[in-house]
Backbone as CSV, one residue per row, in Angstrom:
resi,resn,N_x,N_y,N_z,CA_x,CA_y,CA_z,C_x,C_y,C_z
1,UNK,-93.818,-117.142,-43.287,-94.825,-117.446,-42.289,-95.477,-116.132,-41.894
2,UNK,-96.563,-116.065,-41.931,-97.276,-115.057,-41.999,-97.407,-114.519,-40.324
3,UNK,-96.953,-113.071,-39.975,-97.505,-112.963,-38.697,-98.216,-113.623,-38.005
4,UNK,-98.060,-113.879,-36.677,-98.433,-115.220,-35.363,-98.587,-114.250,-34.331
5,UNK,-100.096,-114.065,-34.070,-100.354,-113.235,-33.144,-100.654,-114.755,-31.516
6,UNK,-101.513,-115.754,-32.058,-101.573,-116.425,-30.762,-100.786,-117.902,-31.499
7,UNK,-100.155,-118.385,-31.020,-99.619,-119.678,-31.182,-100.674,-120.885,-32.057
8,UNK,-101.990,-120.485,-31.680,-103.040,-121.589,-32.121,-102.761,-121.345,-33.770
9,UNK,-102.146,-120.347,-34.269,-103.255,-120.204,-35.276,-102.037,-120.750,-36.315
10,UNK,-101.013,-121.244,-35.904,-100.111,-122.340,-36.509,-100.655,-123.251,-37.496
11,UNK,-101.930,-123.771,-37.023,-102.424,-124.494,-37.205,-102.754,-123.999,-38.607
12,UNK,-103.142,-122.753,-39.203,-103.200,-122.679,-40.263,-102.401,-122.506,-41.098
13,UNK,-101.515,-122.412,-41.295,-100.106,-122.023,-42.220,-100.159,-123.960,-42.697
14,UNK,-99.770,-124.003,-44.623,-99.929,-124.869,-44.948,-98.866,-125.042,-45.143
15,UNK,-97.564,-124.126,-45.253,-96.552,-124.659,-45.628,-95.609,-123.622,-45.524
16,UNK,-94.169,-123.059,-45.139,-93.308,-122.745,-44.786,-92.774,-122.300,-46.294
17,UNK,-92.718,-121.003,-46.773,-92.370,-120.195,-47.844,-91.207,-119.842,-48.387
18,UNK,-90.266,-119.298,-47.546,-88.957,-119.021,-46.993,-88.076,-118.964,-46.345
19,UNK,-86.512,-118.667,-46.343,-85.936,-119.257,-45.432,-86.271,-118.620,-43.949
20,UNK,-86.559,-117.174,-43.945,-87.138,-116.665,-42.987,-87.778,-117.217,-42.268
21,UNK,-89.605,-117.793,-43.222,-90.220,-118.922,-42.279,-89.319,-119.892,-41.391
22,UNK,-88.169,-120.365,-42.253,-88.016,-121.297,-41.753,-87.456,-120.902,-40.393
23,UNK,-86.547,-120.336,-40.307,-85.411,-119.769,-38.657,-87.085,-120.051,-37.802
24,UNK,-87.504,-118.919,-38.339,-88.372,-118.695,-37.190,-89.570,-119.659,-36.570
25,UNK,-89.709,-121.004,-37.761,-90.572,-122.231,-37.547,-89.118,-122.862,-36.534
26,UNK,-88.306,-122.934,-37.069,-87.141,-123.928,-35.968,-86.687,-122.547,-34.817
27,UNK,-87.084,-122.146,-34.274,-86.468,-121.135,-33.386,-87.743,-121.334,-32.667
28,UNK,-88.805,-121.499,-32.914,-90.362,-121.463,-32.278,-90.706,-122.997,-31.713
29,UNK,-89.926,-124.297,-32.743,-89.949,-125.476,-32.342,-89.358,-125.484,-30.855
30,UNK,-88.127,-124.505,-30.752,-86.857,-125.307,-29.896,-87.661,-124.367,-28.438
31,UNK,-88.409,-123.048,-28.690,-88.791,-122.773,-27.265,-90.137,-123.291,-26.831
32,UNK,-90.694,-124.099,-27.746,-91.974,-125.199,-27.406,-91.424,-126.533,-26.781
33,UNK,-91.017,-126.775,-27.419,-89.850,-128.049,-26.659,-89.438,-128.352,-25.359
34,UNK,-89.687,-127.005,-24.843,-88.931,-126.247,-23.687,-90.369,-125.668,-22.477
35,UNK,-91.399,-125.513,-23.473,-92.459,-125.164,-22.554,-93.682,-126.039,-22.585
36,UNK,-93.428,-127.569,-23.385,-93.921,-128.725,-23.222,-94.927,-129.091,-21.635
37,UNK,-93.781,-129.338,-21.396,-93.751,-129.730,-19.618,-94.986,-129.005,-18.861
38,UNK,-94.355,-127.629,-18.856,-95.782,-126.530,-18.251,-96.975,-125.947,-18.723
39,UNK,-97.051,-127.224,-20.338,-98.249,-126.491,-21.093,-98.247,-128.188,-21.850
40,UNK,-98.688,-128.805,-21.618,-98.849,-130.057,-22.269,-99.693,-129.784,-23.876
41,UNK,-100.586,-129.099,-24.084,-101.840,-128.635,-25.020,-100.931,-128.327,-25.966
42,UNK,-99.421,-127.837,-26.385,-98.608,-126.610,-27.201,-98.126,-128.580,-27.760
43,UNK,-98.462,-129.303,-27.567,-97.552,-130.967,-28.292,-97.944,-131.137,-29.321
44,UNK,-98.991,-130.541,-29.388,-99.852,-130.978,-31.306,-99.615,-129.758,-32.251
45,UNK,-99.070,-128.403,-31.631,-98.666,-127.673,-32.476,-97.622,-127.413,-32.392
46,UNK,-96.279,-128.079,-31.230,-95.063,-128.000,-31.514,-94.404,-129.331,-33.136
47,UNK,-95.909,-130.266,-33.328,-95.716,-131.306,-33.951,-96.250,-131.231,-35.423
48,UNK,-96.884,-129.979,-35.066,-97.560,-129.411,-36.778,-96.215,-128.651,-37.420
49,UNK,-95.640,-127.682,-36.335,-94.552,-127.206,-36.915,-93.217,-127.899,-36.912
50,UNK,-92.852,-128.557,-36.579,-92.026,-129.888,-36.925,-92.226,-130.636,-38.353
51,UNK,-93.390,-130.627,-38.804,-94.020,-131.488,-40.377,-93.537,-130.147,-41.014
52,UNK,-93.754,-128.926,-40.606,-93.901,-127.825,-41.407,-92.278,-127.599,-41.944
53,UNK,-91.590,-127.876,-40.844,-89.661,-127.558,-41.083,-89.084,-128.841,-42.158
54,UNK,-89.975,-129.867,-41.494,-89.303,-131.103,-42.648,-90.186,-130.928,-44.067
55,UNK,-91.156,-130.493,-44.330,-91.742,-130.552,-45.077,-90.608,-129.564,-46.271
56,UNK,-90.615,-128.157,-45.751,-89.718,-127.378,-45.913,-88.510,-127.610,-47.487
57,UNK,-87.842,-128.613,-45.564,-86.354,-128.711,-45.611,-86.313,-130.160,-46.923
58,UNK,-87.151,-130.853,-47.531,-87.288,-131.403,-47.981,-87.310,-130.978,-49.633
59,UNK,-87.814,-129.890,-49.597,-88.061,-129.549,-50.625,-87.361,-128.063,-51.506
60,UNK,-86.770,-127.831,-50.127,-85.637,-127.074,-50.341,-83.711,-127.311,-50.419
61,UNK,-84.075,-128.027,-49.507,-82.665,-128.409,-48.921,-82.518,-130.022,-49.129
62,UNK,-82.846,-130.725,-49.997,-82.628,-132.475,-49.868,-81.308,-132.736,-51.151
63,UNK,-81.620,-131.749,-52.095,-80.965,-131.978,-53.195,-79.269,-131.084,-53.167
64,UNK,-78.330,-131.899,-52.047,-77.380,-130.926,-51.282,-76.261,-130.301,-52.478
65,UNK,-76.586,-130.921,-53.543,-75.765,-130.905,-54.574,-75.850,-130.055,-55.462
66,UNK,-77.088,-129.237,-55.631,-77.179,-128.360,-55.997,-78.068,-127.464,-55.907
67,UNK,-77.578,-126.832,-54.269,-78.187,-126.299,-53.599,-77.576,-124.573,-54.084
68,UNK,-78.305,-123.726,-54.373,-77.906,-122.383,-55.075,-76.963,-121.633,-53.790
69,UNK,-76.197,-120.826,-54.373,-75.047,-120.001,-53.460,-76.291,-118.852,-53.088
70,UNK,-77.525,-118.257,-53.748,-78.311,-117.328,-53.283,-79.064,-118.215,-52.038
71,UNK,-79.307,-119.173,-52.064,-80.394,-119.745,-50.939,-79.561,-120.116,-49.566
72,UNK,-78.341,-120.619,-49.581,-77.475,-119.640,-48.997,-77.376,-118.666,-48.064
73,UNK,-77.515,-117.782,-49.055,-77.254,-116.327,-48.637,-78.679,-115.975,-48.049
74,UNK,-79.314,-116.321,-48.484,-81.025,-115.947,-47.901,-80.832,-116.656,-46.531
75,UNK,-80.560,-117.942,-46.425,-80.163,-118.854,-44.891,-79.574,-118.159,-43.929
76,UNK,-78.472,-117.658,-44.436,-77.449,-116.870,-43.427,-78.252,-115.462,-42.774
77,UNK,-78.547,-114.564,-44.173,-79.688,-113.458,-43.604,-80.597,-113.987,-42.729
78,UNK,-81.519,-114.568,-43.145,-82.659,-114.965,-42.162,-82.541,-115.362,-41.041
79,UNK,-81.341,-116.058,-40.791,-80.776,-116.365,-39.353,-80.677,-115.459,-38.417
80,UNK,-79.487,-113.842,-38.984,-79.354,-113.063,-38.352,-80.425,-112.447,-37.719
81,UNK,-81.411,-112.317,-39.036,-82.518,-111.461,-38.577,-83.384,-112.229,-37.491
82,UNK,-83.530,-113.542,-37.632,-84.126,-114.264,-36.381,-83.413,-114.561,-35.365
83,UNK,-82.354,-114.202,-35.175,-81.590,-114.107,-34.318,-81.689,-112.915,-33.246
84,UNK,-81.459,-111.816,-34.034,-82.181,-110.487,-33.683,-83.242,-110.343,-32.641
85,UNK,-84.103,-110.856,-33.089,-85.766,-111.128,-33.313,-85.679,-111.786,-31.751
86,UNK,-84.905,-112.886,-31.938,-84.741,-113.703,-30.435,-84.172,-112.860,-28.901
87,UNK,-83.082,-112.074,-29.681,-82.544,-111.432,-28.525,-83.276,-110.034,-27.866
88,UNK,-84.312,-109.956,-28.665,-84.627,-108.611,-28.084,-86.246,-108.913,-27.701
89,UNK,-86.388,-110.151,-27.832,-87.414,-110.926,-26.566,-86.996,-111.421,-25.893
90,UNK,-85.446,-111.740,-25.805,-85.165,-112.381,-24.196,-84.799,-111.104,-23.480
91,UNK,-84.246,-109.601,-24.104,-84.323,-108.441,-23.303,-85.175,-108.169,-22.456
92,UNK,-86.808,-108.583,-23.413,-87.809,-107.901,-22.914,-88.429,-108.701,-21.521
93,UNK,-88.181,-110.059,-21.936,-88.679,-111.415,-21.049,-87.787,-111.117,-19.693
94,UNK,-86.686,-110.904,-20.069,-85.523,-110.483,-18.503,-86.057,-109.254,-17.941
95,UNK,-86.345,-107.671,-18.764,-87.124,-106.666,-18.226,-87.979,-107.112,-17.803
96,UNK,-88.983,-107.936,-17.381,-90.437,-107.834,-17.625,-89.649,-108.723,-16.274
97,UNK,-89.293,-110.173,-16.274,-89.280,-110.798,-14.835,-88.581,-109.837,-13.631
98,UNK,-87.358,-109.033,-13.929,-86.885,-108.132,-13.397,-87.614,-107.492,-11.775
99,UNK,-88.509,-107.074,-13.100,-89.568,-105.797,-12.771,-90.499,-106.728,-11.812
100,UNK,-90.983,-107.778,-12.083,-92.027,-108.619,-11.541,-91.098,-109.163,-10.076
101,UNK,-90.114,-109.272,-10.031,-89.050,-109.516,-8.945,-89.484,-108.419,-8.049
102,UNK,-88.863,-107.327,-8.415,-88.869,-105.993,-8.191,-90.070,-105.091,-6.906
103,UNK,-91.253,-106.145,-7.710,-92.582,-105.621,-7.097,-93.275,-106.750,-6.232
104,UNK,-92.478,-107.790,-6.080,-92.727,-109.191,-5.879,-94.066,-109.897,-5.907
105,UNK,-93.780,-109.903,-7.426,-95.225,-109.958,-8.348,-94.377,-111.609,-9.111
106,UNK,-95.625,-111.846,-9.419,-95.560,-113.465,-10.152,-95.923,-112.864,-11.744
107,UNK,-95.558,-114.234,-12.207,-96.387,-114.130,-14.101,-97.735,-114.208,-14.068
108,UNK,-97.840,-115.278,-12.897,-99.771,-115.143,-12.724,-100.274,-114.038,-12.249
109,UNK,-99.639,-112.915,-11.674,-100.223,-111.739,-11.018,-100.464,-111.019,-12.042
110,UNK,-99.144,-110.675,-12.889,-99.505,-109.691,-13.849,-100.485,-110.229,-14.682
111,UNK,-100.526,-111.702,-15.148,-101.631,-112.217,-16.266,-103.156,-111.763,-15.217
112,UNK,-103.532,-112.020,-14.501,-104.814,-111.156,-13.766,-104.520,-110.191,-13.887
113,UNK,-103.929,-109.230,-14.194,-104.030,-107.747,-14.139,-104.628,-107.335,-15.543
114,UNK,-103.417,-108.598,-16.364,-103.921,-108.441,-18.101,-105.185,-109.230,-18.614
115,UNK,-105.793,-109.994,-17.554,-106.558,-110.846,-17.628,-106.428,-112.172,-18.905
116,UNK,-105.189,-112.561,-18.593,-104.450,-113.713,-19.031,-104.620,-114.923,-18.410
117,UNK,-104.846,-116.262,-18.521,-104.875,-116.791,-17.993,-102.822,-117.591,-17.759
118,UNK,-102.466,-118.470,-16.936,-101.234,-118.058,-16.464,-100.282,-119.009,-17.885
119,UNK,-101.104,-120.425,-18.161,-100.622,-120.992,-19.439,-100.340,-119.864,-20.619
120,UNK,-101.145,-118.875,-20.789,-101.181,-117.739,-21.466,-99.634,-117.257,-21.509
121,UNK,-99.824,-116.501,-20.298,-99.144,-115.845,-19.746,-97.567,-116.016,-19.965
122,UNK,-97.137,-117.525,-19.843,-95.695,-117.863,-20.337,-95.756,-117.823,-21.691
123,UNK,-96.852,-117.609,-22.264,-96.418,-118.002,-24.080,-96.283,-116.575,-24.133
124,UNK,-96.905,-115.969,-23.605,-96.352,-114.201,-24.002,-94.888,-113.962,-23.513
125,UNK,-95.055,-114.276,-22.505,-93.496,-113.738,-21.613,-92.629,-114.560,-22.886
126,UNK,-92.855,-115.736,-22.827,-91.443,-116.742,-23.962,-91.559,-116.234,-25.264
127,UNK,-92.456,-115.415,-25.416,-92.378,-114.873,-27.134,-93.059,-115.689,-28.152
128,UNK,-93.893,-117.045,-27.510,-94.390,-117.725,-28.205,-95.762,-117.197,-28.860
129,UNK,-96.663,-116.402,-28.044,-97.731,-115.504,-28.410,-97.417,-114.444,-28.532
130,UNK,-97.919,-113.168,-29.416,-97.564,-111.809,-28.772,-98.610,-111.281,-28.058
131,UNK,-97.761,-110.410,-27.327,-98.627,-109.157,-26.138,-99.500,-108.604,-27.367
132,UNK,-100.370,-108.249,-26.747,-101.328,-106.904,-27.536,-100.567,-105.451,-27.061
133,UNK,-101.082,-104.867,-28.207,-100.517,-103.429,-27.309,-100.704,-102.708,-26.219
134,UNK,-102.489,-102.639,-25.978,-103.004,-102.975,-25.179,-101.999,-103.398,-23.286
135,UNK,-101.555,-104.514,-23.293,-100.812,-105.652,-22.746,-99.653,-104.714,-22.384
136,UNK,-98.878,-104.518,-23.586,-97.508,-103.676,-23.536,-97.580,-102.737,-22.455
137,UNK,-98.844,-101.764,-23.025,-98.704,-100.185,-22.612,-99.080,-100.452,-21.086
138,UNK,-100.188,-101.318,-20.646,-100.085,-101.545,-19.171,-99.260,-102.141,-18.713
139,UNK,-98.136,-102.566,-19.106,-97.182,-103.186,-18.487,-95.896,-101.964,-18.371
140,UNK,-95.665,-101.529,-19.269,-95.161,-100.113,-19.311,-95.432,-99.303,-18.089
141,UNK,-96.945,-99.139,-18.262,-97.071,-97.637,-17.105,-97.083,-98.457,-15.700
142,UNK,-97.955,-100.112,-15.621,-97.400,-100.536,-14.257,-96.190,-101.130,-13.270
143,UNK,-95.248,-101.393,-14.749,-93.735,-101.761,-14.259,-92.477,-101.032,-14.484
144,UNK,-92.866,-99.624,-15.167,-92.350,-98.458,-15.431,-91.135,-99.449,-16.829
145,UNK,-91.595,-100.375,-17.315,-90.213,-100.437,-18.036,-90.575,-99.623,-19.605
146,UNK,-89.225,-99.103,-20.202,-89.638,-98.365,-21.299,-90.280,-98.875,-22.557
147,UNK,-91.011,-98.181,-23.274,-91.759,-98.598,-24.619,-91.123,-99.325,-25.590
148,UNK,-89.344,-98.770,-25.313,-88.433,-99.566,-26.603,-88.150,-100.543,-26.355
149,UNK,-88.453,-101.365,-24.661,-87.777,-102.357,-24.554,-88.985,-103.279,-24.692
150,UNK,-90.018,-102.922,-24.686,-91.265,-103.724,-24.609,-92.140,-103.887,-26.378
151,UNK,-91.655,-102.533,-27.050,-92.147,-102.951,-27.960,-91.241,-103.464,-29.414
152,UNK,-91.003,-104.067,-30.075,-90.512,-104.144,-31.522,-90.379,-103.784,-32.502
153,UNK,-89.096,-102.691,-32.903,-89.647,-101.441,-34.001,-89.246,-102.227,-35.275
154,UNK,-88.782,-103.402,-35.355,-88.208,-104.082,-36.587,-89.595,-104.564,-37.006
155,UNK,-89.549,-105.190,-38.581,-90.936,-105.470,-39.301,-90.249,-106.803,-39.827
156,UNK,-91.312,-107.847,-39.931,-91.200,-109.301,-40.637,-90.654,-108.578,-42.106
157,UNK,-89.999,-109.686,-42.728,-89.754,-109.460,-44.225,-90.687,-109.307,-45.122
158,UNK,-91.367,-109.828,-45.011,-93.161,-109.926,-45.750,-93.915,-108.481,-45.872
159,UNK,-93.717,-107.896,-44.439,-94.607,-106.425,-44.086,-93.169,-105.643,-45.096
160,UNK,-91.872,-106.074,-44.871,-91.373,-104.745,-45.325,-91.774,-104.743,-46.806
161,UNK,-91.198,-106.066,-47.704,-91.392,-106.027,-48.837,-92.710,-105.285,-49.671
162,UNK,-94.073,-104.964,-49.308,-95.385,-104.527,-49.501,-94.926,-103.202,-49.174
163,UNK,-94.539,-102.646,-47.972,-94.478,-100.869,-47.611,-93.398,-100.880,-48.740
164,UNK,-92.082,-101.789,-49.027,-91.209,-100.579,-50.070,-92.357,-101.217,-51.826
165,UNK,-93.074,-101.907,-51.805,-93.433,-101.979,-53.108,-94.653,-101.044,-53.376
166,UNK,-94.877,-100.524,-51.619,-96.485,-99.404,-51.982,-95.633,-97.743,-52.365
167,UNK,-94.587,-98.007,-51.653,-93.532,-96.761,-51.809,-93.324,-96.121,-53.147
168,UNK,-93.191,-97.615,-53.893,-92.587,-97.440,-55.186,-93.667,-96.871,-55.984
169,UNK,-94.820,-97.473,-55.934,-95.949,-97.566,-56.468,-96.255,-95.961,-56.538
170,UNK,-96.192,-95.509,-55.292,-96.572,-94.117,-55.101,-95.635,-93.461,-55.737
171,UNK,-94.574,-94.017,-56.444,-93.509,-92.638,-56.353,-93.012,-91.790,-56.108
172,UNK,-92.543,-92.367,-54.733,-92.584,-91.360,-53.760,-90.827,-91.262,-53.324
173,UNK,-89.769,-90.792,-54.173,-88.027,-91.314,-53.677,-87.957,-90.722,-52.660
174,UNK,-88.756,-89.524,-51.838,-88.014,-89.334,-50.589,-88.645,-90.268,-49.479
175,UNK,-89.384,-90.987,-49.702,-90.600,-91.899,-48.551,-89.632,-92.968,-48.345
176,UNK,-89.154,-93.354,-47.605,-88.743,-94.799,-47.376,-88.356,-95.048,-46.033
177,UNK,-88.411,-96.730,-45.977,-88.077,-97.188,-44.553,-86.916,-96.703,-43.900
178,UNK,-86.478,-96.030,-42.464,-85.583,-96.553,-42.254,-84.801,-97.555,-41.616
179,UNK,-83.728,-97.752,-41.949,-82.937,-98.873,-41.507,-82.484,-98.610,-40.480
180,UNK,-83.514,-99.910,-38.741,-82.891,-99.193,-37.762,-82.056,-100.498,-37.094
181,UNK,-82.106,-101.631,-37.130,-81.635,-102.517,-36.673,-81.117,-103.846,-37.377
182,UNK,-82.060,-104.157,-37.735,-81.999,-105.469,-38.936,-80.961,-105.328,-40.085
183,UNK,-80.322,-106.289,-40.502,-79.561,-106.164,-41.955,-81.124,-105.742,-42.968
């Protein structure tokens, strides 16, 4: 699944690639599910990505019998890593209300500051949209919380695979990623 900068754009992804996509299509279902209620509009694309997981899981996962020991192993990885992925936006989502406690500031205050509107505003805080950087860095210098906790130094599988295949390309053996968090 290709980087998801605003939630809308779900709408374009035709189909769910890997198991990666997948964690992160069912990890994105279960906190829409959840922000239903206070955003009624997110029902037709919590329901696109729902077709998108069965569609998937259908065509990956139906035939249980001989299902490969590598796909598997790709399942289990991708989990961790979306797992990851999860916990260090609920860090940031707990920093960020903290701080908004702190200054006894609302989600709608800071979204006027970012000029968010407040429906907005929870899909950023829940990780369902991302912040711009933009977003980050004023939230940084106005809630003093630090850059590492606000920003994400890990990369989708997709971005890494291209930097180590431009790496290679270049021939370059001392150039490479390092490994700071992620398996």
């Amino acid at each position: 699944m290709k980087e998801i900068k605003d939630i809308k754009e779900i709408e374009n992804i035709e189909r769910l690639e890997n198991e990666y996509d997948l964690q992160k299509a069912s990890s994105l279902e279960r906190k829409l599910r959840l922000m239903i209620k206070e955003n009624p509009h997110l029902k037709t694309i919590r329901g696109k990505i729902r077709d998108l997981i069965a569609e998937y899981e259908n065509r990956k996962w139906s035939d249980f019998e001989n299902i490969p020991e590598s796909q598997v192993e790709e399942s289990d990885k991708a989990e961790e890593i979306v797992d990851y992925e999860q916990k260090f936006l609920k860090k940031r989502k707990e920093s960020i209300r903290k701080k908004l406690k702190d200054f006894d500031m609302t989600q709608q205050d800071l979204g006027q500051i970012l000029g968010h509107p407040k429906s907005y505003m929870s899909e950023l805080i829940n990780g369902v949209s991302q912040f711009t950087l933009k977003d980050l860095i004023i939230i940084h210098r106005l809630l003093g919380i630090s850059l590492k906790t606000l920003i994400p130094t890990y990369l989708q599988s997709e971005t890494r695979d291209k930097v180590r295949e431009s790496i290679e390309k270049l021939n370059k053996p001392k150039l490479r990623l390092r490994k700071t968090e992620i398996v």
